[in-house]
N, C-alpha and C positions, 0 to 999 in steps of 0.2 A: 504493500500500500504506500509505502514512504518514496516507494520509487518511482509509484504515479503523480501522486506530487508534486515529488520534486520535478519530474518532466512537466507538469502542466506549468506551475507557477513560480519553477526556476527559484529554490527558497534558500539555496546554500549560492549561487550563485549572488542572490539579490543580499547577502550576508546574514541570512535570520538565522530562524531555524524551526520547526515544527511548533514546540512548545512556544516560543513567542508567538508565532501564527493563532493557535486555539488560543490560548491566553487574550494575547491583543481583542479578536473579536466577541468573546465572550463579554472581555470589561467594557468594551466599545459599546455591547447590547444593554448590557448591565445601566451605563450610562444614561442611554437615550430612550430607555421600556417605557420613559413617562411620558413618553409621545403617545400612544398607543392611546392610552385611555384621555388623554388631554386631549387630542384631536377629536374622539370621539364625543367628548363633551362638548365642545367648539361647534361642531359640524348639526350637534342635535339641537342647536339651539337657533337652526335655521330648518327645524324640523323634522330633520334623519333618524331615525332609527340608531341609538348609540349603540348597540349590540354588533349592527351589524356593519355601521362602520370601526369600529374596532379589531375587528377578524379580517375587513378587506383593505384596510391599512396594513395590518402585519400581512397579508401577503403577499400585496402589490408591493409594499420594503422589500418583502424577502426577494422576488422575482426579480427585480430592478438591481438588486444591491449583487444578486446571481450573475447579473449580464455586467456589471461593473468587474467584479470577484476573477471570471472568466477569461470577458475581451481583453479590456486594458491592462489588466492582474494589475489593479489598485485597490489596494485596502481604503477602500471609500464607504463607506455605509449610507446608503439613503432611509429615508422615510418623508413622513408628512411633515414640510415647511411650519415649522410656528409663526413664524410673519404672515407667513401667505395664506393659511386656515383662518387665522384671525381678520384678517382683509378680505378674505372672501367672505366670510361670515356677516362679520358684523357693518360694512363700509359696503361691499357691494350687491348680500341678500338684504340684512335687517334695515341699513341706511338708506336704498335705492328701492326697496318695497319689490324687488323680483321673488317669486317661489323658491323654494332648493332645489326644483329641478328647473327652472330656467337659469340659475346663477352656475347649476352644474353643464348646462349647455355652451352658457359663456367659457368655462371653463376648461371645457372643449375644445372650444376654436383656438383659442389661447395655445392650448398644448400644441395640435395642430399646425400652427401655426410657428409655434418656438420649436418643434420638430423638422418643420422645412427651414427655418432661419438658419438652424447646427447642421446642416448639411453644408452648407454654403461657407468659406472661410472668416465670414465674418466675427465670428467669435472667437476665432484665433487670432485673427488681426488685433483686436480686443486685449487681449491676454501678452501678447506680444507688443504691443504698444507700452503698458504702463511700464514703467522704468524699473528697475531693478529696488531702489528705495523708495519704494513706493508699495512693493510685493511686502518688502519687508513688513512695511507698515500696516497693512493690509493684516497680514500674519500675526503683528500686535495686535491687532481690536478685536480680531476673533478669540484668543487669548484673553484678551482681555473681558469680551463676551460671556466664552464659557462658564471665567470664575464666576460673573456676578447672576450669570442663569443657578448654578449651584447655590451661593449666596439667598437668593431671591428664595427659588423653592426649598430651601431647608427655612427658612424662616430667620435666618441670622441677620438679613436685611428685612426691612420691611417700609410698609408704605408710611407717611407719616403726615397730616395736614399741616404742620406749621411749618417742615423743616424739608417739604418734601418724600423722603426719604429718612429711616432710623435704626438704631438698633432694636433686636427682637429683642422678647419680651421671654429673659433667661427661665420663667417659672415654665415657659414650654417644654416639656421632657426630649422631643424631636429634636428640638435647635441646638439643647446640651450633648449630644448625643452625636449633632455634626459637626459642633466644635471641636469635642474632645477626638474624635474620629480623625479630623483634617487637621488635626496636631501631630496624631500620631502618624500618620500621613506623610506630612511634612518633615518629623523626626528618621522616619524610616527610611527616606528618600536621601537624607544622606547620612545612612547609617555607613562605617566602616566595612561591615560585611554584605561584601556583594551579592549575596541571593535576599538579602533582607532588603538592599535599595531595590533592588528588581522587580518585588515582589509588593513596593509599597501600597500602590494602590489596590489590589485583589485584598492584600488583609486589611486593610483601612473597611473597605465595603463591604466587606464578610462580617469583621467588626459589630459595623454600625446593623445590617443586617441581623445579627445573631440578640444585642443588646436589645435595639428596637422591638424586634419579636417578644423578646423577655417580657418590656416595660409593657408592649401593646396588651399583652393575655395577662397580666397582672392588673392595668389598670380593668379590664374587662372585667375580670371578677370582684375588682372592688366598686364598681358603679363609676368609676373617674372618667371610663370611653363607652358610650353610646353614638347609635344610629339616629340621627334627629334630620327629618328634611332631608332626607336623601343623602345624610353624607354622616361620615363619621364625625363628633365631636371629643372635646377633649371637656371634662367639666370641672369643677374649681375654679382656679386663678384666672383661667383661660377658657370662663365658660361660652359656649357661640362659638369661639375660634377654630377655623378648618386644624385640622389634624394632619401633622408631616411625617406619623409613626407612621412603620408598616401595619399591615393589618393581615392575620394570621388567616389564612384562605377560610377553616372552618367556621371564624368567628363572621364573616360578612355574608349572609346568605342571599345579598342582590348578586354575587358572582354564578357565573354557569359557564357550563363545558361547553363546546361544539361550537357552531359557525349559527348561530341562530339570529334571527332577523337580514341575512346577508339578503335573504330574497327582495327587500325593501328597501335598496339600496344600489343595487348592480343597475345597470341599462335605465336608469330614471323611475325604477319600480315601473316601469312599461307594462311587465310581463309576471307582477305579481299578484293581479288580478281583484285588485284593491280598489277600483273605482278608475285610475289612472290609464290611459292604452294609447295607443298610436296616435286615434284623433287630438287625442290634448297634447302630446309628445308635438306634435306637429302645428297645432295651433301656439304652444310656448316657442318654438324654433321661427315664428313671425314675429312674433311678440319682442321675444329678444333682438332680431335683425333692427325691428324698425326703431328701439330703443337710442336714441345719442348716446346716453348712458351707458351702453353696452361695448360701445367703443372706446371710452375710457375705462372702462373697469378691463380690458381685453390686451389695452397698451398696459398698461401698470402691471397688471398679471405678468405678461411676456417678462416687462424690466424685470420685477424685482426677483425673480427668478432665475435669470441671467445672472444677477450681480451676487447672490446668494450661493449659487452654486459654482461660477466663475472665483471669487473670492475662497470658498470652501478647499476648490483643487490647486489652488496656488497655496494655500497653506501645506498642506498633506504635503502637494508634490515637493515644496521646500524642503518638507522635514524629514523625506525619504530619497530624497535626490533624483527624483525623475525632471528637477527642472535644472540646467545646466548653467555653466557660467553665462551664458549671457542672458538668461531669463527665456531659453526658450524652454516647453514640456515636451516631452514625450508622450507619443501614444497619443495626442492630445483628439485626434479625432475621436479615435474608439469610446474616449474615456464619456467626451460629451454628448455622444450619441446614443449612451449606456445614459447618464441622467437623463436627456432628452425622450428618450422612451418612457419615462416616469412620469413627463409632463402631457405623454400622449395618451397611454393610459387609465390615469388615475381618477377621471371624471366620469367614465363609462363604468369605470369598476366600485363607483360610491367611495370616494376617496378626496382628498382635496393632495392639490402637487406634492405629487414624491421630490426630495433633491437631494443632492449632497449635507451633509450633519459634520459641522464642525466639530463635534464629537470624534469622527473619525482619529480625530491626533494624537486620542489617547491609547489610542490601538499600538498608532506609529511611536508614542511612549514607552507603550510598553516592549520597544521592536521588533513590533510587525511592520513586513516593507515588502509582501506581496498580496496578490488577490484574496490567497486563501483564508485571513483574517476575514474579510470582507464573506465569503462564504459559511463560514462559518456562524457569522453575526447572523446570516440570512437563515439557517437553518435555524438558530433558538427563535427568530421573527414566525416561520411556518408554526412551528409547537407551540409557540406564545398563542396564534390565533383558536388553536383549539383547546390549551390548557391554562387560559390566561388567570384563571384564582394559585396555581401552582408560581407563577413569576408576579404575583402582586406584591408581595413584598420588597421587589426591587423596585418596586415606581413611589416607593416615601420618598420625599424630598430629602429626610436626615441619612439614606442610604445612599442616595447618588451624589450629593453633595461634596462628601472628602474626594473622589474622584475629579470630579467638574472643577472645584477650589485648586485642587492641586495640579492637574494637567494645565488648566486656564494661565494659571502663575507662572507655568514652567513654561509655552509658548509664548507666553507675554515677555518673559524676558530674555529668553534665546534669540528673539525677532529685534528687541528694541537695542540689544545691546549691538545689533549688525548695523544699525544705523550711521550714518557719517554726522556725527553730532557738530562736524563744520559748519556744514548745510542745514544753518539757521530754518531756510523757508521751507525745507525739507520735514525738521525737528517739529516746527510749528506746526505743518500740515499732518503730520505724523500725532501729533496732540491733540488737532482737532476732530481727528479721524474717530481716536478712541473715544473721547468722551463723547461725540453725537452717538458713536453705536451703542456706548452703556446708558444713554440718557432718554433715546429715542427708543429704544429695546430693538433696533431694528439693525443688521450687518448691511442692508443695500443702503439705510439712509448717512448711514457714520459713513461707507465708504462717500456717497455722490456728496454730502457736504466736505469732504477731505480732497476731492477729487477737485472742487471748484475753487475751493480757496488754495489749493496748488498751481493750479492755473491761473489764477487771478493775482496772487503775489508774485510768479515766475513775469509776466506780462510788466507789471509794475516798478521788477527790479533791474528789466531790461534786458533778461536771458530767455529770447522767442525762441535761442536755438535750441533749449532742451525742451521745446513743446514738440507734438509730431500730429499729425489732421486728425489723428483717429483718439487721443486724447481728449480734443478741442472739442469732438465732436459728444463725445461721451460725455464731457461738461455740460454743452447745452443742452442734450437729451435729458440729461437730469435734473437742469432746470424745468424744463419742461415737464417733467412729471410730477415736480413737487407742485406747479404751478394749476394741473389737472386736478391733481388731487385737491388741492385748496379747493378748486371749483365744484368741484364734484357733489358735493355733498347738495347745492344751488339748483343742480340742477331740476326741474321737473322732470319725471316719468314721464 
């Protein structure tokens, strides 16, 4: 078996080796399971069936993340976009007044449409355009991203009315639990003995995993965690407040096995004989055309998908070396053609866009630096859809958190430290990159505001020669989108 393998995805060649392969992809899954059920909540609140978009997320991950794993042999992991579920959802169904199956037909054209754009050089040209510190920079804010997504769902930040932004609220048993977790995390990571740094992040999450369990069945027998309104609470000090424990599969009895409600969900529920069928399928597919609306929500879609997944493979490829001294990638067809199937998919199968998961770099963390990481994530994604109460435990925010805290830190600063800290306008556009991505929650908008103010001080300080058309051009497209968007909301149906 080791010898198939290693023929397919070249793993002594690429310098890994087996075990960092399964490893890498397992933490990598481990990392990002809280998609799964977040998208699903996302997506039901534009009417879907949670059940069943949850099972056709993990498999439309798995199959996508399969053809990445395969063609390109990059350890890339896709699944469901959190920017772009959230966009679709509540900006272009609940804000624009469309159905969920007419915002999934938009959604449609979108893929469709970013499916034939990735055939064409164009997003190469793209890729090959931003300059070298620029990549770099790019590679901090996703870094920088990761931590504060771990941060955010472990509850160690939180939202705050006066200040913004705060510290959580230490009486939460979860947030204690991701502290002490991404301490030791952080300890073991440069611990003296080399299979204990290697190993940091698996025991950190097994850790918090194993602790969390504890706390979760304990406070359950004391009356402290109840089911209230559809969601676990935590009660005392913390009563009302969402809960970032795991939750022990037996003790939730909303969870269930199988692929159930998937029927309600695939092909526009066309053909699940609910009320809905071809005549409406086809009277929404007018609807949508003659919509204005529908053409902005269809550009936006295209970008920020682009820039989300463009940005994702210039980190990885950085950090496994498929992009070379001069910033070109390798593979780079195969690789985008592999997500670009994700965006052509995912709306016919009840899904919102699959893409690349900056998650992936925790794989390449832990080193993995061929497909079969990526494969392997895709196979716990398959069994996730049919045994999702067995992997609910990984989706607490206090269990993926020391992962997320710790990988996030360790690309935030291998990236920033590559910087030319001469090149002032560089440094500065590099600063302003990261905080719009941590502040807007968004990696397209942190990059296109970084992208513009690089350009617009480069202009200013009289160096037009290190601009190039396809930069310039990518500037004003980004104006341009934030400028729809503002309008968007204006417009009449």
């Amino acid at each position: 078996m080791s010898n198939v393998l290693e023929k397919i995805f070249k793993i002594k060649a690429k310098g890994s080796t087996l075990k960092n392969e399964i490893i890498g992809g397992l933490i990598v899954f481990v990392s990002m399971c809280y998609v799964l059920p977040l998208n699903a909540s996302i997506l039901s609140d534009m009417g879907m069936n949670s059940a069943g978009v949850f099972a056709m997320t993990a498999l439309v991950s798995a199959a996508v993340t399969f053809v990445m794993g395969f063609v390109p042999n990059y350890p890339v992991v896709l699944s469901a976009g959190m920017g772009l579920n959230a966009y679709l959802a509540y900006t272009v169904c609940l804000g624009s007044g469309f159905t969920w199956q007419q915002t999934m037909i938009l959604l449609t054209i979108s893929g469709i449409i970013f499916f034939g754009f990735s055939l064409t050089p164009v997003r190469k040209w793209i890729i090959n355009a931003i300059p070298n510190g620029l990549k770099y920079v790019i590679s901090a804010a996703l870094g920088a991203f990761i931590c504060f997504v771990g941060l955010k769902n472990s509850g160690i930040i939180i939202s705050n009315e006066s200040t913004f932004v705060g510290i959580g609220n230490f009486a939460n048993p979860g947030t204690i639990i991701a502290i002490v977790c991404a301490f030791i995390c952080f300890g073991l990571m440069f611990s003296k003995k080399k299979m204990l740094s290697s190993l940091a992040i698996p025991i950190a999450v097994l850790c918090a995993a194993i602790i969390g369990l504890i706390v979760s069945i304990s406070l359950s027998y004391t009356d402290g965690l109840t089911f209230l309104e559809g969601q676990w609470q935590y009660q005392g000090y913390l009563q009302g407040e969402n809960v970032t424990l795991p939750i022990a599969p037996w003790l939730d009895n909303t969870l269930s096995f199988g692929l159930s409600g998937v029927e309600d969900v695939v092909f526009y529920s066309v053909f699940n004989g609910d009320g809905y069928g071809a005549a409406e399928f086809g009277n929404d597919i007018v609807t949508v055309l003659a919509n204005p609306v529908s053409y902005i929500a269809i550009f936006s879609l295209i970008f920020v998908n682009l820039f989300d997944t463009t940005a994702t493979l210039l980190a990885v490829g950085r950090n496994i070396g498929i992009i070379d001294e001069h910033g070109q990638m390798q593979n780079y067809q195969k690789a985008v053609l592999a997500d670009a199937a994700g965006a052509l998919i995912c709306a016919p199968l009840g899904t919102s866009t699959v893409t690349s998961f900056a998650e992936s770099n925790i794989g390449v963390e832990m080193g993995a630096k061929t497909g079969l990481s990526a494969v392997v994530a895709g196979l716990v994604f398959v069994l996730s859809a049919f045994i999702y109460p067995v992997f609910s435990v990984f989706t607490a925010g206090c269990v993926s958190a020391p992962a997320l805290i710790c990988v996030g830190t360790l690309i935030f600063v291998n990236n920033f430290k590559s910087l030319d800290f001469k090149d002032q306008i560089l440094i500065f556009a590099g600063f302003i990159t990261v905080i719009f991505t941590l502040l807007t929650y968004s990696i397209a908008s942190g990059i296109g505001i970084g992208l513009i103010s690089y350009v617009i001080m480069l202009l200013f300080a009289g160096r037009k020669k290190e601009l190039n058309l396809t930069l310039i051009i990518i500037s004003i497209v980004f104006l341009i989108s934030f400028a729809l968007s503002a309008i968007m909301p204006y417009i009449q149906t």
